[in-house]
N, CA, C and O atoms as a GROMACS GRO file, in nm:
protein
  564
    1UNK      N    1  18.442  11.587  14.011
    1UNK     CA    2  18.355  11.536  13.917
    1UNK      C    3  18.282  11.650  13.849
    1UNK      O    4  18.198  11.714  13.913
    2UNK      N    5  18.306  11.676  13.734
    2UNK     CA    6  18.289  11.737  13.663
    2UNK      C    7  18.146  11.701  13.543
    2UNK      O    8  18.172  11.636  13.441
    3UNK      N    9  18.014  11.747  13.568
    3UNK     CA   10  17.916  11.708  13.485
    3UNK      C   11  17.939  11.784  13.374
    3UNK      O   12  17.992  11.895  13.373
    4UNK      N   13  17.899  11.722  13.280
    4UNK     CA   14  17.896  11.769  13.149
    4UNK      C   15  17.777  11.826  13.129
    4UNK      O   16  17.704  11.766  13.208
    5UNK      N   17  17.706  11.909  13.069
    5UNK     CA   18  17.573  11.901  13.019
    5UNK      C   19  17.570  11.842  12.871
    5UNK      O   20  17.638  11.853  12.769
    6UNK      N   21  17.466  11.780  12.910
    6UNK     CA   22  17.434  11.671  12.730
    6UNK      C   23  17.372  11.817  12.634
    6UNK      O   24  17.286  11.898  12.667
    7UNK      N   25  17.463  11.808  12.497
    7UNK     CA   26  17.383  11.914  12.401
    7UNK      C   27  17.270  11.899  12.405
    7UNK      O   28  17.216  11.788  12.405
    8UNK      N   29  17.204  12.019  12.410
    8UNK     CA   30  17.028  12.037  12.382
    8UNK      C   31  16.967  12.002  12.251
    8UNK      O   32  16.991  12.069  12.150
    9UNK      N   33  16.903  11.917  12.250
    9UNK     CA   34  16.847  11.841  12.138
    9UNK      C   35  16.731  11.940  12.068
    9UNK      O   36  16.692  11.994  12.172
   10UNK      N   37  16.666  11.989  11.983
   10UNK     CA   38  16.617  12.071  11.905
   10UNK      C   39  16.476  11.946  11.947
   10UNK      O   40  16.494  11.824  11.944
   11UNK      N   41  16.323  12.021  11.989
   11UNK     CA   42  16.193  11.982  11.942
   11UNK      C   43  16.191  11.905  11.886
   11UNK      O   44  16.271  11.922  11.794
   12UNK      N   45  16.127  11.782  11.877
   12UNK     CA   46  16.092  11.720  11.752
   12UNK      C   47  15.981  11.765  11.681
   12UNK      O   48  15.888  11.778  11.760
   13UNK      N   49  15.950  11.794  11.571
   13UNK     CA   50  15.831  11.883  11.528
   13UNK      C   51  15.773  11.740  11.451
   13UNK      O   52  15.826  11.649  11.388
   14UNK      N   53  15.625  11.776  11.496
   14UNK     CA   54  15.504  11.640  11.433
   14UNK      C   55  15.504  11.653  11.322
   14UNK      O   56  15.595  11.721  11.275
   15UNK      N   57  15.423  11.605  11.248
   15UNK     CA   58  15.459  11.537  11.102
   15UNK      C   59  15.307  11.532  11.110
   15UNK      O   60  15.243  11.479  11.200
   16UNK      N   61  15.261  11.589  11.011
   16UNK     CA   62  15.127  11.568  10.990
   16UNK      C   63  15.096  11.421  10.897
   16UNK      O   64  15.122  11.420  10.777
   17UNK      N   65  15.038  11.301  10.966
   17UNK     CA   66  15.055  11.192  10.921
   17UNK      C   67  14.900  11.148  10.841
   17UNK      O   68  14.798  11.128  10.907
   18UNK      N   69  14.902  11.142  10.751
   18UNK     CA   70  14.757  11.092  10.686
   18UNK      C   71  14.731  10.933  10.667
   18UNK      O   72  14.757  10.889  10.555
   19UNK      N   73  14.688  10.852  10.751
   19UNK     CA   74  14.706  10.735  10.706
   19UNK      C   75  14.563  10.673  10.620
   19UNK      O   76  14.472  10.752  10.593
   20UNK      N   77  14.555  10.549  10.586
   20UNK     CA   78  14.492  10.513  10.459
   20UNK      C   79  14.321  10.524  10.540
   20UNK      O   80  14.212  10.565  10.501
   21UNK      N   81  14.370  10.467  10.665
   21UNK     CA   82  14.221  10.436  10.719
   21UNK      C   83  14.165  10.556  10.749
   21UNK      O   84  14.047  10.552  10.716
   22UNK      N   85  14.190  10.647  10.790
   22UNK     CA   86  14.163  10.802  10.789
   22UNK      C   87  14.078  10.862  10.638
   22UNK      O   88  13.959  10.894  10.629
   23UNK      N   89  14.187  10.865  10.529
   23UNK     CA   90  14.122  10.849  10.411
   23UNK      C   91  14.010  10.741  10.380
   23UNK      O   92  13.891  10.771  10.373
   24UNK      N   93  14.037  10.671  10.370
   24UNK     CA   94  13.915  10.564  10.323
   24UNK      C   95  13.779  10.563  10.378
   24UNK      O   96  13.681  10.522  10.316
   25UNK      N   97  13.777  10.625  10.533
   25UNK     CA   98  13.657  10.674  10.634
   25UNK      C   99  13.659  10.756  10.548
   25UNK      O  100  13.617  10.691  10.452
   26UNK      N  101  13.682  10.872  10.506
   26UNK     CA  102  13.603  11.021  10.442
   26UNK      C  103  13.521  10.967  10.331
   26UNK      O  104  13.407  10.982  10.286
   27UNK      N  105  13.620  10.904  10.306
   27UNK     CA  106  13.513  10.850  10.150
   27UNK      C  107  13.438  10.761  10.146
   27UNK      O  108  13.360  10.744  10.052
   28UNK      N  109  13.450  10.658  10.286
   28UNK     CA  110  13.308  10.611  10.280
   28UNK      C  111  13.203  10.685  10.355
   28UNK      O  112  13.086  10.649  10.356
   29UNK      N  113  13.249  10.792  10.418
   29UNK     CA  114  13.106  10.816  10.449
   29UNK      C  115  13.097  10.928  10.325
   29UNK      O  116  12.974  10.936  10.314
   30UNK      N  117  13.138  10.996  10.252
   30UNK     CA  118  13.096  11.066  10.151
   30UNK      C  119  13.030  10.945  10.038
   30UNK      O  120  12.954  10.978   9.947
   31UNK      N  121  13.069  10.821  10.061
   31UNK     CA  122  13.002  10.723   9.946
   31UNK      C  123  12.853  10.695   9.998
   31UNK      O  124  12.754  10.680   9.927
   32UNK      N  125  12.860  10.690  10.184
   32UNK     CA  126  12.706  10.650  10.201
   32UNK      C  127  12.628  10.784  10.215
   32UNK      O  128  12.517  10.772  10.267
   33UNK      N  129  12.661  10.896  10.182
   33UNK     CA  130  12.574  10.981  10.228
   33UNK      C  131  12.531  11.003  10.039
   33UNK      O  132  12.415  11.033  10.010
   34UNK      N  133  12.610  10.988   9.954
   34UNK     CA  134  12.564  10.997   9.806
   34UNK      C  135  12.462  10.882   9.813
   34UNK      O  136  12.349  10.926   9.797
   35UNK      N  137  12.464  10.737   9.833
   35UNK     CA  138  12.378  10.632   9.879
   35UNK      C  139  12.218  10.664   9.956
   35UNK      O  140  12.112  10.619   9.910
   36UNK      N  141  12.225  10.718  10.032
   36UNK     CA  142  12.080  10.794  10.115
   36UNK      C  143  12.046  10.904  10.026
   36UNK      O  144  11.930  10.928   9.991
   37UNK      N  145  12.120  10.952   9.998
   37UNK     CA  146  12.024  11.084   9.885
   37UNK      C  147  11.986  11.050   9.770
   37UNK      O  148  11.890  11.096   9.710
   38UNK      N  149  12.084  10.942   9.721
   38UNK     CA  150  11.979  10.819   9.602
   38UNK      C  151  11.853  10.805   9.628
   38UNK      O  152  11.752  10.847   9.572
   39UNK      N  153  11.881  10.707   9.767
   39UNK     CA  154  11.756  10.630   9.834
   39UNK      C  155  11.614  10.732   9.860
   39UNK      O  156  11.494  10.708   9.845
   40UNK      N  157  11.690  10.855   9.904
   40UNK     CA  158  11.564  10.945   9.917
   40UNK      C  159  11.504  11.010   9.848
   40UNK      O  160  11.390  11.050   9.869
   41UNK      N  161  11.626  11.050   9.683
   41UNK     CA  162  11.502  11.083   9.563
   41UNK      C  163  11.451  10.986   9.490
   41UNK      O  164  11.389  11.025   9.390
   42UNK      N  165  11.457  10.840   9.511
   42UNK     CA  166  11.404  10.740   9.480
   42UNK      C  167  11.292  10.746   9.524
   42UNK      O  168  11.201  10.725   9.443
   43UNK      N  169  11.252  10.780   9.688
   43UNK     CA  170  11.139  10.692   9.710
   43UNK      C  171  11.056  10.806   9.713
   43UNK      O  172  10.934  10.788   9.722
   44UNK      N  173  11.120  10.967   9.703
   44UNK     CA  174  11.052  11.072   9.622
   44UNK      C  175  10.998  11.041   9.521
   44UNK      O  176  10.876  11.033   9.510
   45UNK      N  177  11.099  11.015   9.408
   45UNK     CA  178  11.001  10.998   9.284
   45UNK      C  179  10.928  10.891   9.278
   45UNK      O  180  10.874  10.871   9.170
   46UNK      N  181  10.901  10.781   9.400
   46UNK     CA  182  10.803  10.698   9.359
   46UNK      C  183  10.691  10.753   9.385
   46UNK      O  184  10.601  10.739   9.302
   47UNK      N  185  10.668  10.828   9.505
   47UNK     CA  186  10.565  10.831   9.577
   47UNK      C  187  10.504  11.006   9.501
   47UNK      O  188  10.393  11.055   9.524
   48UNK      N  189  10.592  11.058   9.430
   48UNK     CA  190  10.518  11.124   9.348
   48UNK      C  191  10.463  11.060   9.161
   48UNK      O  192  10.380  11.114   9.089
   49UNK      N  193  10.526  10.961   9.136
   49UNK     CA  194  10.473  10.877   9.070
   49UNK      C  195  10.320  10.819   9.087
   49UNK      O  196  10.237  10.830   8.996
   50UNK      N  197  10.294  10.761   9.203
   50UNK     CA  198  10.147  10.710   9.270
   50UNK      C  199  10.097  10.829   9.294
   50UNK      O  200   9.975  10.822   9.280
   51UNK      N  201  10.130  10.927   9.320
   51UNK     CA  202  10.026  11.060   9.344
   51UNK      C  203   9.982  11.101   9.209
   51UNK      O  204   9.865  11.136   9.194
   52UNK      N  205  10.068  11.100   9.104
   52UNK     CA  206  10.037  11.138   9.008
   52UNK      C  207   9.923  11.000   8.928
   52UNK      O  208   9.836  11.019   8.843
   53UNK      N  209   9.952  10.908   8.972
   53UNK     CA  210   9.864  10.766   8.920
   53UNK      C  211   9.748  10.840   8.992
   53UNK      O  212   9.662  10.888   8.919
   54UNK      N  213   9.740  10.850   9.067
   54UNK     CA  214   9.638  10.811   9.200
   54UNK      C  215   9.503  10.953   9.140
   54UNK      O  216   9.382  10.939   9.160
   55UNK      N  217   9.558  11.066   9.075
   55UNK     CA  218   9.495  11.190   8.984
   55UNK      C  219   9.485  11.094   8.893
   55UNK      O  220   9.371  11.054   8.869
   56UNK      N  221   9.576  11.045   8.834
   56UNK     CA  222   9.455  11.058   8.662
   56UNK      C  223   9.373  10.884   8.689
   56UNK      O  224   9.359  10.800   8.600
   57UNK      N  225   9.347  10.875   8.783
   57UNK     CA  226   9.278  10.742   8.763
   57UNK      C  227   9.124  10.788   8.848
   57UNK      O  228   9.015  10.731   8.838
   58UNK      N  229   9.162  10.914   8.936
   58UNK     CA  230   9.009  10.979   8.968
   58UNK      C  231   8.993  11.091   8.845
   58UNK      O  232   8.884  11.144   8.826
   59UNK      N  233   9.064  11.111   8.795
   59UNK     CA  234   9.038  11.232   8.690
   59UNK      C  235   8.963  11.166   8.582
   59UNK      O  236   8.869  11.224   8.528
   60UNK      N  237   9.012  11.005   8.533
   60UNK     CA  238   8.916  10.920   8.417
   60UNK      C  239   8.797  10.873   8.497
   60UNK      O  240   8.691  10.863   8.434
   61UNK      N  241   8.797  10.847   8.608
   61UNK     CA  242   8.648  10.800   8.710
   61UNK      C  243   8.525  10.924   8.641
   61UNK      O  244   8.421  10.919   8.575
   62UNK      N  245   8.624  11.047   8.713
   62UNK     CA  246   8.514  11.163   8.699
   62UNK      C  247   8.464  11.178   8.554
   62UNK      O  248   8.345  11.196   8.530
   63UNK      N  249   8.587  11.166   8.428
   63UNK     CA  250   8.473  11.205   8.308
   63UNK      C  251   8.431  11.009   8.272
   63UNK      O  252   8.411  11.012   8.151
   64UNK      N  253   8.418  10.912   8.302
   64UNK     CA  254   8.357  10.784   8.314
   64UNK      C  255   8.246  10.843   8.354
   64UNK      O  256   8.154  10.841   8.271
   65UNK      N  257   8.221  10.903   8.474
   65UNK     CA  258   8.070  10.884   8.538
   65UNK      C  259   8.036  11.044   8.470
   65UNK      O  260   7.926  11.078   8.513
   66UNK      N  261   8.091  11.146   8.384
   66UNK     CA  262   8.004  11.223   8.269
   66UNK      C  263   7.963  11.116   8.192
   66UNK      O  264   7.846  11.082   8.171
   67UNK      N  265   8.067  11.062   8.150
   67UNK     CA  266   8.036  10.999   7.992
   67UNK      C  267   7.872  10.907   7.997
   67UNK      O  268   7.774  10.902   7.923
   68UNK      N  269   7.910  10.848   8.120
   68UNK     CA  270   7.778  10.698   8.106
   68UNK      C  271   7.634  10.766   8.165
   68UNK      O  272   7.629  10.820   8.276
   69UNK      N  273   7.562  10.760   8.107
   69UNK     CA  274   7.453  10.790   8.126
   69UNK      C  275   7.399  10.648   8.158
   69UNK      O  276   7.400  10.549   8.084
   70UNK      N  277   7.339  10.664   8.317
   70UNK     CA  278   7.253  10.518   8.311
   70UNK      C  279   7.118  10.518   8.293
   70UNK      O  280   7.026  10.595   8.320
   71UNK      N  281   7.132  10.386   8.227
   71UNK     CA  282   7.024  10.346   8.126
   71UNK      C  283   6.974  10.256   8.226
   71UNK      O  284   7.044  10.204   8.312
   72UNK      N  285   6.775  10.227   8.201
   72UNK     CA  286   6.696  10.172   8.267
   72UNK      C  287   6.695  10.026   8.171
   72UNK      O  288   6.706  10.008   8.050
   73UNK      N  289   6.673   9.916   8.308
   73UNK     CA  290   6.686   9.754   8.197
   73UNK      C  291   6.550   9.743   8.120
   73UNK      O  292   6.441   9.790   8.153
   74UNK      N  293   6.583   9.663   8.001
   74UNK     CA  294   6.404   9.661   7.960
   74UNK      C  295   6.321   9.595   7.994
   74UNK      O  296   6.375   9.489   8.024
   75UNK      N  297   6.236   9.590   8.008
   75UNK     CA  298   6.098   9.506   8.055
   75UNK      C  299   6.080   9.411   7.987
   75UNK      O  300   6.044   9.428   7.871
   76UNK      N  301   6.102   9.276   8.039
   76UNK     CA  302   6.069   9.148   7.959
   76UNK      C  303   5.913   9.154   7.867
   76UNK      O  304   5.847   9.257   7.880
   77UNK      N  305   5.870   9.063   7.795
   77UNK     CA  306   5.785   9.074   7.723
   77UNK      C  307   5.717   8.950   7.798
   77UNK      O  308   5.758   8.834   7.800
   78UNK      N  309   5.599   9.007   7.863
   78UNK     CA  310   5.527   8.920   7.872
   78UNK      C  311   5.394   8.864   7.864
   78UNK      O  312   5.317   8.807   7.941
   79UNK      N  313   5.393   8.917   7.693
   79UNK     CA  314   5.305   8.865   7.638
   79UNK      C  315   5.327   8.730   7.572
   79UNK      O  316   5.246   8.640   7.552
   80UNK      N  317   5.446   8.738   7.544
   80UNK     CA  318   5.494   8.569   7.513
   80UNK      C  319   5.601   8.500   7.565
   80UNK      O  320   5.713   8.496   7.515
   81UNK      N  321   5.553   8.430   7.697
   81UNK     CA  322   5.550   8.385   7.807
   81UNK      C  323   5.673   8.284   7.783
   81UNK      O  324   5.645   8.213   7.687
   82UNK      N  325   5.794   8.255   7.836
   82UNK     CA  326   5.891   8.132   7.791
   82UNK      C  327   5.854   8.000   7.817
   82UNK      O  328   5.811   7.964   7.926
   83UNK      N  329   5.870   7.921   7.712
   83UNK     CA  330   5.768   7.784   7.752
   83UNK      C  331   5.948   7.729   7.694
   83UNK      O  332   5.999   7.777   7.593
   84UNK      N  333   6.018   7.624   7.782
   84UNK     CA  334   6.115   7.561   7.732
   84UNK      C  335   6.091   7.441   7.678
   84UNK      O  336   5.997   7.368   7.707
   85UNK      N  337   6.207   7.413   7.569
   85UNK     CA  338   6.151   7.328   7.424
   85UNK      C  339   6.256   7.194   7.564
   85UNK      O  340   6.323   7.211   7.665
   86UNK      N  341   6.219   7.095   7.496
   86UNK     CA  342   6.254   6.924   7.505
   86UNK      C  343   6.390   6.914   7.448
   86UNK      O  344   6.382   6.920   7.325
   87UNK      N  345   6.517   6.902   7.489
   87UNK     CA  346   6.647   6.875   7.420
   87UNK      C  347   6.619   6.799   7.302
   87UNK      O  348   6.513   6.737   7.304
   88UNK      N  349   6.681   6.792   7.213
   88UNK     CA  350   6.713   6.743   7.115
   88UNK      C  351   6.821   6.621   7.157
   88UNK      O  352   6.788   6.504   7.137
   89UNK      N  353   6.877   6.635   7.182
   89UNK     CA  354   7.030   6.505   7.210
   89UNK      C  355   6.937   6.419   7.247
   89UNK      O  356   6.816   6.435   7.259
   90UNK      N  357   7.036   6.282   7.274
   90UNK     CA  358   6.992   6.145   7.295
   90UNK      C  359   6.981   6.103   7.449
   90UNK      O  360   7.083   6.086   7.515
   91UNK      N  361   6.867   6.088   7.499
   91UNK     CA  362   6.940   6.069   7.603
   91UNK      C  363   7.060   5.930   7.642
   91UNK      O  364   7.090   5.827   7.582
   92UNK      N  365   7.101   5.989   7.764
   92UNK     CA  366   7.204   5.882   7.799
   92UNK      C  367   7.138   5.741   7.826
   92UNK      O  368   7.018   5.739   7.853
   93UNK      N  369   7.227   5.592   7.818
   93UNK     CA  370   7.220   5.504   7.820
   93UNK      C  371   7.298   5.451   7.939
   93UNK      O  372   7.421   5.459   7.943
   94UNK      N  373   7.228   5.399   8.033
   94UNK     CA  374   7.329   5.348   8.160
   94UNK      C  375   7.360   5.232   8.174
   94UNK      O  376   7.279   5.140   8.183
   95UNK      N  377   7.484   5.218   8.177
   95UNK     CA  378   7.535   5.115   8.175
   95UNK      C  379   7.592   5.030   8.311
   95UNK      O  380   7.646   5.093   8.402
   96UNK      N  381   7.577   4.879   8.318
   96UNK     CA  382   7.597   4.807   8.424
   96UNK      C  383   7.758   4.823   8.523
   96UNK      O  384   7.834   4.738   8.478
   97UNK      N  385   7.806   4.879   8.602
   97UNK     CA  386   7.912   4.848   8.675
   97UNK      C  387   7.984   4.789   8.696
   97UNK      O  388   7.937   4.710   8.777
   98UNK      N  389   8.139   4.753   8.669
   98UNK     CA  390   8.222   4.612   8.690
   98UNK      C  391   8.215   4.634   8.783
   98UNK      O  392   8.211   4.751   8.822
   99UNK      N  393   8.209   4.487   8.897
   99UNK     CA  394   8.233   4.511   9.028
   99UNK      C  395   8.346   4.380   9.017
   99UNK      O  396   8.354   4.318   9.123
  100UNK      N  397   8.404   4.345   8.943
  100UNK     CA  398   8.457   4.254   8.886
  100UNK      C  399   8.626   4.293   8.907
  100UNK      O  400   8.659   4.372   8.818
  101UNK      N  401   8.730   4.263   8.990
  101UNK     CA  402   8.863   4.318   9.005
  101UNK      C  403   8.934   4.245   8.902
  101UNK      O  404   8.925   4.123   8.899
  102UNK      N  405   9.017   4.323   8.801
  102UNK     CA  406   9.110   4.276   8.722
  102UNK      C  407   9.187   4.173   8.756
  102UNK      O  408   9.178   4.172   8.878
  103UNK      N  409   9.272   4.067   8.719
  103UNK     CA  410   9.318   3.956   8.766
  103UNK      C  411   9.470   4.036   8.788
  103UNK      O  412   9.532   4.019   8.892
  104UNK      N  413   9.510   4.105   8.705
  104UNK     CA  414   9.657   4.157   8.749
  104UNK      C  415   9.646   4.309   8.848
  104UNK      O  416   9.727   4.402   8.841
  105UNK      N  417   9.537   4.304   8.930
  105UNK     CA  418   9.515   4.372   9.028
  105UNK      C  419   9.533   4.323   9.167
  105UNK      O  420   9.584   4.364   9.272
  106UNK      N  421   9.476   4.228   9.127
  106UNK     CA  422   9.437   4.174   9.264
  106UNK      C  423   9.592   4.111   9.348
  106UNK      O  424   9.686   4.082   9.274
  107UNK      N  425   9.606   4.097   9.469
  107UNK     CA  426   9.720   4.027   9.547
  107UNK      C  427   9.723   3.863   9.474
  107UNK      O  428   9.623   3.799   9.443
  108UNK      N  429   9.851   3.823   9.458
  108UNK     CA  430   9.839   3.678   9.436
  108UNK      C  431   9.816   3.578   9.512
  108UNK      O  432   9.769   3.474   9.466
  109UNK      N  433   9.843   3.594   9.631
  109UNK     CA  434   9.770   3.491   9.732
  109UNK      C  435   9.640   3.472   9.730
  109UNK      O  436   9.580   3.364   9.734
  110UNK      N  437   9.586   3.608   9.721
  110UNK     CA  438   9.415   3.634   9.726
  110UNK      C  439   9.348   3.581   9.610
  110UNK      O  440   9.225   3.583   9.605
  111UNK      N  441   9.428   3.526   9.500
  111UNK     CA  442   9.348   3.556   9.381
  111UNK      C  443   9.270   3.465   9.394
  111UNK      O  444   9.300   3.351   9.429
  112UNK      N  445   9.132   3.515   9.360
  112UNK     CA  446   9.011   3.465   9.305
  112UNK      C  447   8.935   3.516   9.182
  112UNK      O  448   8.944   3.638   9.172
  113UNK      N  449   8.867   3.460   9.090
  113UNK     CA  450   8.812   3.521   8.997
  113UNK      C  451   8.619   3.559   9.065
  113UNK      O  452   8.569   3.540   9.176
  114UNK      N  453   8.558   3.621   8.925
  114UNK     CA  454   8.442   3.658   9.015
  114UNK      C  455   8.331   3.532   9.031
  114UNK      O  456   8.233   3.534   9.106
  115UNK      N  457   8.374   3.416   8.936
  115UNK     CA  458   8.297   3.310   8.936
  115UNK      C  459   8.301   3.244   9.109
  115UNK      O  460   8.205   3.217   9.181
  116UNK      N  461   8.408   3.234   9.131
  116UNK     CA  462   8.440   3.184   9.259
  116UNK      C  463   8.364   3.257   9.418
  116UNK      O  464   8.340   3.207   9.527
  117UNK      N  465   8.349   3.360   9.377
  117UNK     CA  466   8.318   3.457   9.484
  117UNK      C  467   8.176   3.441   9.499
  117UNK      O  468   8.126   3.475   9.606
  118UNK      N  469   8.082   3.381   9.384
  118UNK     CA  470   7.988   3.368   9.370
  118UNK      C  471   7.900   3.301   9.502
  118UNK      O  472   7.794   3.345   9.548
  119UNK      N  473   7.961   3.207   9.537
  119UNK     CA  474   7.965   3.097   9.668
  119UNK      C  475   7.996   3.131   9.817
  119UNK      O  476   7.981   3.064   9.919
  120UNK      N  477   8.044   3.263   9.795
  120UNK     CA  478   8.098   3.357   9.904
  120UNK      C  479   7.959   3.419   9.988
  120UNK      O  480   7.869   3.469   9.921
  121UNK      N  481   7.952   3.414  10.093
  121UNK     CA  482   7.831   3.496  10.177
  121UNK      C  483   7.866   3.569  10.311
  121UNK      O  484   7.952   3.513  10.380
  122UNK      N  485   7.801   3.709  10.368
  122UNK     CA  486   7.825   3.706  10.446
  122UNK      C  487   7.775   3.635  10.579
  122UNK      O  488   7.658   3.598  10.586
  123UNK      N  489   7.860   3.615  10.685
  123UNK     CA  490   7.817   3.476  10.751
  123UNK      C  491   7.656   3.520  10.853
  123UNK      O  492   7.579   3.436  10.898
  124UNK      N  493   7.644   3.662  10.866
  124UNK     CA  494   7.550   3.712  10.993
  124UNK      C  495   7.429   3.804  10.868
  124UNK      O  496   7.476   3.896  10.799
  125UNK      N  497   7.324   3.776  10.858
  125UNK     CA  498   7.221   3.836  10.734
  125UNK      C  499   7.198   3.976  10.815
  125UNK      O  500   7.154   4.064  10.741
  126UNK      N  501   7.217   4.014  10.947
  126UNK     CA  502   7.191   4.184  10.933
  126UNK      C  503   7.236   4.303  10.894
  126UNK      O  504   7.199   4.420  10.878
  127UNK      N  505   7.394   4.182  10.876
  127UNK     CA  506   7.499   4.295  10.814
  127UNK      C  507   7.501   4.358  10.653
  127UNK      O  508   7.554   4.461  10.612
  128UNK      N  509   7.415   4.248  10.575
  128UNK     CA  510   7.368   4.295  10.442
  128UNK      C  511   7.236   4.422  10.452
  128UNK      O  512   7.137   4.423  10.525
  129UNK      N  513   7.276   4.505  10.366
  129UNK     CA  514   7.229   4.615  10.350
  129UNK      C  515   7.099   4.574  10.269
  129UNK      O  516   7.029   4.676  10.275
  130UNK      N  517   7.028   4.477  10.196
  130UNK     CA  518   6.929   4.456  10.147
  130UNK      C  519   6.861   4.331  10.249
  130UNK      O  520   6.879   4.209  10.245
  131UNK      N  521   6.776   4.417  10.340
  131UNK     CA  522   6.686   4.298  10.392
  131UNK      C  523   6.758   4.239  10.502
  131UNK      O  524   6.836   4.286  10.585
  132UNK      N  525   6.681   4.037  10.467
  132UNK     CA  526   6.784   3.965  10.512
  132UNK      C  527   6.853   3.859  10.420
  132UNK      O  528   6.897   3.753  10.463
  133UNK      N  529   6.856   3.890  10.319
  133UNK     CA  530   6.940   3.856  10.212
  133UNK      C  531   7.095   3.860  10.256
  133UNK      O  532   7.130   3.959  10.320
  134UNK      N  533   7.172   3.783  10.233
  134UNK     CA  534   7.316   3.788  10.327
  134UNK      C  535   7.390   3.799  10.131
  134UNK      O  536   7.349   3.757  10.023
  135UNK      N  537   7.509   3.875  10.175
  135UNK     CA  538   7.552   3.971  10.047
  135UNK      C  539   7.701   3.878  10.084
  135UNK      O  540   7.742   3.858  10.199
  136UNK      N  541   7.768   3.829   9.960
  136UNK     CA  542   7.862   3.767   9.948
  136UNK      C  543   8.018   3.817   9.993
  136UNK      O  544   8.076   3.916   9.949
  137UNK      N  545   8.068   3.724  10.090
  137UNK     CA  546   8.175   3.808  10.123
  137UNK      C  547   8.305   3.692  10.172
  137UNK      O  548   8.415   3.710  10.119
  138UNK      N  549   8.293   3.578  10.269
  138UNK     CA  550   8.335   3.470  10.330
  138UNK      C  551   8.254   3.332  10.285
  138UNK      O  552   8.134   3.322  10.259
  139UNK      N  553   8.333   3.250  10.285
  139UNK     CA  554   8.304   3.111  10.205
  139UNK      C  555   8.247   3.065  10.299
  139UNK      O  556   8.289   3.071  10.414
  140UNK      N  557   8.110   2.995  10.251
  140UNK     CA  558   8.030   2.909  10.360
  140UNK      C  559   8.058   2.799  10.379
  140UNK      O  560   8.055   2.736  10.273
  141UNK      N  561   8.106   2.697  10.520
  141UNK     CA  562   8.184   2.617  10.555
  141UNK      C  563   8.098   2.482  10.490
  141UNK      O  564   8.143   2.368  10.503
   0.00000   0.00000   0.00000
C-alpha cells in the first residue's frame, strides 16, 4: 500500500472584506459627532447671547439711574381744603322683585300660578323668618 501524498494546496490569502455595516458605523458616528458640535456651539452662542443681554440691560440701568434725577412730590395745598361736590346723575330708582316663576318654567305637574300660591302657608309660624307671621309655602287643609 502505497500512500500517495495529496498536492500541497497554496495558503489561502484573506481578502480584505469591507462590509456595508462597517461603513455605515463610520459615518454614523462621524454624523453624530458633527451633531454634538452643532449642539455645543449652539448652546455656546446662546449663552453668550444672554451674557451679552444680561451687559447692556445693566449698562442702560446704570446711565437710567445718571439720567433720572429724583425729584421731591409736591406739597398739597392746604389752604384750599377739598370739600367734595354732590353728583350730578339721577339717583337710582328701585324697583320691586318678581318673585313670580314664569309659567313655561315651572314643572307641569307643579304648575301653579302666583294667584294660587297666595292661600299657601307655612304650616309651623317659627319657621317664618318675620316674627310669627307664617310665610306661604303648603296649602292649608
Amino acid at each position: 500500500m502505497c500512500l500517495i501524498k495529496p498536492p500541497v494546496k497554496k495558503n489561502t490569502t484573506l481578502i480584505d472584506l469591507k462590509l456595508h455595516n462597517d461603513i455605515r458605523a463610520v459615518e454614523r458616528a462621524r454624523f453624530a459627532h458633527q451633531v454634538a458640535e452643532k449642539r455645543r456651539l449652539i448652546k455656546q452662542y446662546k449663552m453668550e447671547r444672554e451674557r451679552q443681554q444680561k451687559l447692556e440691560e445693566q449698562e442702560e440701568i446704570k446711565r437710567l439711574r445718571k439720567e433720572l434725577i429724583p425729584k421731591a412730590q409736591l406739597m398739597p395745598y392746604f389752604d384750599r381744603p377739598f370739600v367734595p361736590r354732590r353728583s350730578e346723575k339721577q339717583p337710582i330708582v328701585p324697583r320691586e322683585p318678581k318673585f313670580c316663576i314664569p309659567r313655561h318654567k315651572t314643572i307641569r305637574c307643579c304648575r301653579m300660578s302666583c294667584n294660587d300660591m297666595s292661600g299657601l302657608t307655612h304650616p309651623h309660624p317659627s319657621h317664618s323668618g318675620s316674627g310669627g307671621r307664617a310665610r306661604p309655602l303648603h296649602r292649608n287643609p
